[in-house]
VOMAR-474872 format. One line per field, with one value per residue: z, x, y negated of N, C-alpha, C in turn; residue number from 1. Coordinates in steps of 0.05 Angstrom, whole numbers, always signed. Example, Ala and Ser with C-alpha at 12.3 -4.5 7.8 and 13.67 -1.06 7.14 Angstrom:
VOMAR-474872
nw c(+156 / +142)
nu c(+264 / +257)
nv c(+114 / +45)
caw c(+156 / +143)
cau c(+246 / +273)
cav c(+90 / +21)
cw c(+156 / +157)
cu c(+264 / +258)
cv c(+66 / -1)
k c(1 / 2)
This chain:
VOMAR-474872
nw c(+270 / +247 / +229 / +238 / +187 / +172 / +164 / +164 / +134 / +149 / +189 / +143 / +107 / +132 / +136 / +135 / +190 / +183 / +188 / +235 / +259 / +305 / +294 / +277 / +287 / +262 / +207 / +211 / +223 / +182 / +143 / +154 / +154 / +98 / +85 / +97 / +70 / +17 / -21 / -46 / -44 / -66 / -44 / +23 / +59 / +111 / +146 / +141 / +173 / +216 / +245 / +228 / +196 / +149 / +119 / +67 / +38 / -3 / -57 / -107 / -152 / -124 / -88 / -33 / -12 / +42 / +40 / +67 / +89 / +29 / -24 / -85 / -141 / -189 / -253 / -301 / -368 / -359 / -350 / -345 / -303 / -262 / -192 / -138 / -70 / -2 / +43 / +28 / -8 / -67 / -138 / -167 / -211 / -225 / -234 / -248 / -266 / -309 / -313 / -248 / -211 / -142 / -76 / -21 / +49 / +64 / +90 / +131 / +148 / +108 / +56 / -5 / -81 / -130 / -193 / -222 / -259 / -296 / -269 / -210 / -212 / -206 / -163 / -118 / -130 / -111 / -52 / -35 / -41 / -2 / +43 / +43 / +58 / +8 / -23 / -67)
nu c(-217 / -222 / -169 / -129 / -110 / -34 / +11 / +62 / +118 / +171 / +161 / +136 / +177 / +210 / +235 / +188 / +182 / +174 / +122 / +76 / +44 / +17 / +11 / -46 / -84 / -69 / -76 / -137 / -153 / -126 / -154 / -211 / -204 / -178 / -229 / -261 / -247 / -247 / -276 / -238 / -190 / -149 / -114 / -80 / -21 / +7 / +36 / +18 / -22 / +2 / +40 / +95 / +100 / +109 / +55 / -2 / -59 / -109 / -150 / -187 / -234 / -300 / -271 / -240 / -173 / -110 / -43 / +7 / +72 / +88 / +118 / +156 / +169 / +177 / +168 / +151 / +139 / +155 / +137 / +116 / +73 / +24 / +4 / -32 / -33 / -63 / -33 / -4 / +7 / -29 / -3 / +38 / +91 / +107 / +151 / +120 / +91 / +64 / +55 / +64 / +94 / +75 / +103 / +64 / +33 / -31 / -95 / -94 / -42 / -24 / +26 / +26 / +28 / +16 / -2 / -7 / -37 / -48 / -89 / -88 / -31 / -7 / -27 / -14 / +46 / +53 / +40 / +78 / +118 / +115 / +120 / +174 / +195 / +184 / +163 / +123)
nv c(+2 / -63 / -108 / -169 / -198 / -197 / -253 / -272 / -276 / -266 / -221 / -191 / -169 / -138 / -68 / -12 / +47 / +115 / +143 / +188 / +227 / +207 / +161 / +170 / +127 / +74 / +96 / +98 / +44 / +18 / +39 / +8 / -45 / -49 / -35 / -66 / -121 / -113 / -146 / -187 / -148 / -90 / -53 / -35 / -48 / -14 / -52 / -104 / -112 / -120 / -66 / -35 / +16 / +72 / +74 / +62 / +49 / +48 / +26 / +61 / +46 / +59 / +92 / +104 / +115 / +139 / +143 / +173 / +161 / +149 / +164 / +136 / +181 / +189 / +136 / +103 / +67 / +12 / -58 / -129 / -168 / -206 / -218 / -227 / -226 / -212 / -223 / -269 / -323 / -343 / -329 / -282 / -268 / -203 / -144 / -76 / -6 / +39 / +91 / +134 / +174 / +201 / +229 / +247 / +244 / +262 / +241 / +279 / +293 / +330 / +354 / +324 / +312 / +265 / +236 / +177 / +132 / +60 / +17 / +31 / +48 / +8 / -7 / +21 / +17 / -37 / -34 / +3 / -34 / -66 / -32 / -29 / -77 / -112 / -171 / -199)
caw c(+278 / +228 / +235 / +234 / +163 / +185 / +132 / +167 / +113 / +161 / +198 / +124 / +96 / +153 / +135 / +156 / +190 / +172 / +204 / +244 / +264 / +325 / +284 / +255 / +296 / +252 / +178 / +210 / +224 / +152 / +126 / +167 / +142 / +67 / +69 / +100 / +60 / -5 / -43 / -45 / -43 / -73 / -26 / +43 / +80 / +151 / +160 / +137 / +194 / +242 / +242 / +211 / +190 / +129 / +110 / +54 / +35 / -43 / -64 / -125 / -152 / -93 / -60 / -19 / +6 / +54 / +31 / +86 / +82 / +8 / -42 / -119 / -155 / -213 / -257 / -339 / -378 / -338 / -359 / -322 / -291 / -234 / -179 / -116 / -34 / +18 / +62 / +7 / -22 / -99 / -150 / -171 / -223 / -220 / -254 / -250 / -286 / -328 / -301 / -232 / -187 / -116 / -60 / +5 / +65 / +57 / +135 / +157 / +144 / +81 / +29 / -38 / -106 / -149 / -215 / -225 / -279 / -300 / -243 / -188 / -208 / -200 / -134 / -104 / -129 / -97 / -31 / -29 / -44 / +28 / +57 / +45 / +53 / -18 / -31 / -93)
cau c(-222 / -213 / -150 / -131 / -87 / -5 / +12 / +83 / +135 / +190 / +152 / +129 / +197 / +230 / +221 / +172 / +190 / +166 / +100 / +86 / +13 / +15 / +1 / -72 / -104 / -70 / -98 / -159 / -150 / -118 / -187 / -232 / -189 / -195 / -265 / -276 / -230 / -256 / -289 / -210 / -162 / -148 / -99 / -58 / +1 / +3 / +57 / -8 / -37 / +18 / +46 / +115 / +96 / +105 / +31 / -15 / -91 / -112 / -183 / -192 / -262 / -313 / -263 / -214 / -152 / -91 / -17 / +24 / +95 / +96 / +150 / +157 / +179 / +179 / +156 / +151 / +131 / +165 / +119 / +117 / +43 / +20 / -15 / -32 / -36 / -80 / -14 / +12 / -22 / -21 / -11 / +70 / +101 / +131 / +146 / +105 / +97 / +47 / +52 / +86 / +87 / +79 / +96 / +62 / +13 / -57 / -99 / -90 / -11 / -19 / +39 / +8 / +43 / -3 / +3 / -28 / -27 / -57 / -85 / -80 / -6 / +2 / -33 / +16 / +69 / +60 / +35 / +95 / +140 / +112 / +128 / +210 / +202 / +195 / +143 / +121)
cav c(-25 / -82 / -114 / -182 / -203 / -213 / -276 / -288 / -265 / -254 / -196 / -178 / -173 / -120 / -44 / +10 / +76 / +132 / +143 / +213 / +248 / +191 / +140 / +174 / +112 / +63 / +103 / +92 / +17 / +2 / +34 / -3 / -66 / -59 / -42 / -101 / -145 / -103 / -156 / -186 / -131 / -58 / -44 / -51 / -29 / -25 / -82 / -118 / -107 / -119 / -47 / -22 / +43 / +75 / +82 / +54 / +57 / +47 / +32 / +71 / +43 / +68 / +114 / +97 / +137 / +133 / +151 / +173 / +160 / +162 / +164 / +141 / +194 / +177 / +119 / +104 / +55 / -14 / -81 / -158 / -178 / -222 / -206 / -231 / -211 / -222 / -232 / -288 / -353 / -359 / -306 / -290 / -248 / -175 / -113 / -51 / +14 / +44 / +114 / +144 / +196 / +198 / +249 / +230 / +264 / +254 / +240 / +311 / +296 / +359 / +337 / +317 / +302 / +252 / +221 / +160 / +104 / +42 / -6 / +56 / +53 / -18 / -19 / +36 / +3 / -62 / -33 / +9 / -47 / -85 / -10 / -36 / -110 / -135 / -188 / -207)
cw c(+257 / +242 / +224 / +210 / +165 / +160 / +150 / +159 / +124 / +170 / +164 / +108 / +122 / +147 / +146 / +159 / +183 / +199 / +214 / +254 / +295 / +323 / +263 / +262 / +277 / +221 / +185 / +217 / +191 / +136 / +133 / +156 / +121 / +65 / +75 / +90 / +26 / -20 / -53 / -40 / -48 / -63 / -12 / +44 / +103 / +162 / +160 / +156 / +226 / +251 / +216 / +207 / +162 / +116 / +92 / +45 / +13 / -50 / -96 / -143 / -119 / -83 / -50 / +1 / +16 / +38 / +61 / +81 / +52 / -9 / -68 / -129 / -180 / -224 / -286 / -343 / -356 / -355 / -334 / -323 / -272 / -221 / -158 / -90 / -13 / +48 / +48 / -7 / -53 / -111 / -156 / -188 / -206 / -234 / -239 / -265 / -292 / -316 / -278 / -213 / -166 / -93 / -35 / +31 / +57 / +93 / +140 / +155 / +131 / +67 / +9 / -55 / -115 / -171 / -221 / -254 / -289 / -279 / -219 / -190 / -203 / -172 / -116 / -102 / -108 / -65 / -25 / -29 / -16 / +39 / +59 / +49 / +39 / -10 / -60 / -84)
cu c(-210 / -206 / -152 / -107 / -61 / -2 / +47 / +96 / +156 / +184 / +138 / +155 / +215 / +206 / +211 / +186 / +169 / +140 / +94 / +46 / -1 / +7 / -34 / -95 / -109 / -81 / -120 / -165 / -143 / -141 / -197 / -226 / -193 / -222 / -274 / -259 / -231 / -264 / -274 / -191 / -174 / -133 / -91 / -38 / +3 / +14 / +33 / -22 / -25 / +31 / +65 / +118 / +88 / +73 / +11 / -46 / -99 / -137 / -181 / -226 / -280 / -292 / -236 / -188 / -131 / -68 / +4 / +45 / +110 / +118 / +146 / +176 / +193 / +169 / +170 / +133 / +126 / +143 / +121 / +84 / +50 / +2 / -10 / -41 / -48 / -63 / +1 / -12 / -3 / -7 / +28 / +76 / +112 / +129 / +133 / +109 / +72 / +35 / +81 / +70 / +96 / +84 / +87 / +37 / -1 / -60 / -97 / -63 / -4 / -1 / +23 / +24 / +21 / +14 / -21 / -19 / -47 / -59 / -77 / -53 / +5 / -3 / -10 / +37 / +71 / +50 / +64 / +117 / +135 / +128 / +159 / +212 / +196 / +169 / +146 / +131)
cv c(-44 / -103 / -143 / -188 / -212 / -237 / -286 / -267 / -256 / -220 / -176 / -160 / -147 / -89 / -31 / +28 / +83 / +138 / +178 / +208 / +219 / +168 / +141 / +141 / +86 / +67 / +95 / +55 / +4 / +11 / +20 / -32 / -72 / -52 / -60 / -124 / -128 / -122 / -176 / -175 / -111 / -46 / -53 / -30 / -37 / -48 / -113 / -127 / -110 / -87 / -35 / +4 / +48 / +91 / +56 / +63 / +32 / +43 / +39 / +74 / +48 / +83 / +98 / +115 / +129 / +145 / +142 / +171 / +176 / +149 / +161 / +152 / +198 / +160 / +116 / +78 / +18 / -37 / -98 / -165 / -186 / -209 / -226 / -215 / -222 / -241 / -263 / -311 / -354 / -330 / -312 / -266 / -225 / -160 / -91 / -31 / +23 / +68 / +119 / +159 / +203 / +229 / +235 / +258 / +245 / +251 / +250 / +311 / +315 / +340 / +343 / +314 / +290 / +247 / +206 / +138 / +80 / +23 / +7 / +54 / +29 / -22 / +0 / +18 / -29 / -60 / -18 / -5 / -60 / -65 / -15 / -61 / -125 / -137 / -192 / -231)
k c(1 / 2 / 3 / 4 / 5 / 6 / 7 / 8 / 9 / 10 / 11 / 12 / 13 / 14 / 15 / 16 / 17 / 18 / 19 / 20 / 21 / 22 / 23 / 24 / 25 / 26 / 27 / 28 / 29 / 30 / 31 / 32 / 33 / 34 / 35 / 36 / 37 / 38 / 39 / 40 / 41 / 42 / 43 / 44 / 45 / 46 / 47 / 48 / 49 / 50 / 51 / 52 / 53 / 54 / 55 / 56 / 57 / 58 / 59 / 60 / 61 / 62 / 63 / 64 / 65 / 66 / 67 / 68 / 69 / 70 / 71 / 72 / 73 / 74 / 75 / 76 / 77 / 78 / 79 / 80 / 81 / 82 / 83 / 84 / 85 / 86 / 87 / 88 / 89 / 90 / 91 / 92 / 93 / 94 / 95 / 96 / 97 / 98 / 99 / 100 / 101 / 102 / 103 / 104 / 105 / 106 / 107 / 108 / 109 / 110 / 111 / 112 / 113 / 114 / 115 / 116 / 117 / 118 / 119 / 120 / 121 / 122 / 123 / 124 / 125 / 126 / 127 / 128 / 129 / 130 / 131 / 132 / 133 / 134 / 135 / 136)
């Protein structure tokens, strides 16, 4: 079901738990969400959506995938860009990385390792930064 957009920074700003097999209703809500908020955003996180659970969903050109309670592993090659958020008005500096690697479940809750880099590593990064609070 496509969700309505949270935009109040307080409830943005307080961390997710760790999300558990009980929450498959909300992966399927945070898809249904960016594909319909696709032609402005490459990614959410559930807090997005009104839901403090550590889960994210990435549009990677046409595909789009969830990241269950994932983890940066690692990360190389630091750089400053702007971006903006569907939850936020007006575009705002931050740092990113170039390349990093994630552990997380996929929708059947299988652990995964990725390595991603370029914009894919940017969009993680800043969905997983909502996943603790930070705002750009």
């Amino acid at each position: 079901m496509v969700k309505k957009i949270v935009r109040d920074q307080f409830f943005l700003q307080q961390k997710s738990e760790p999300a558990t097999e009980a929450d498959r209703q909300v992966v399927e809500d945070l898809l249904d969400t960016l594909r319909a908020n696709q032609d402005r955003c490459v990614g959410m996180a559930a807090n997005m959506i009104g839901v403090k659970k550590q889960i994210i969903v990435v549009a990677m050109g046409p595909f789009i995938f969830p990241m269950i309670n994932p983890v940066i592993t690692k990360k190389t090659g630091e750089y400053q860009t702007e971006e903006s958020c569907l939850s936020l008005d007006g575009v705002r500096p931050c740092t990113r990385y170039k390349e990093i690697e994630v552990d997380y479940l996929d929708q059947d809750f299988k652990p995964k390792h990725g390595k991603y880099s370029g914009f894919t590593a940017q969009i993680i990064c800043h969905e997983c930064d909502h996943l603790a609070g930070r705002l750009i």
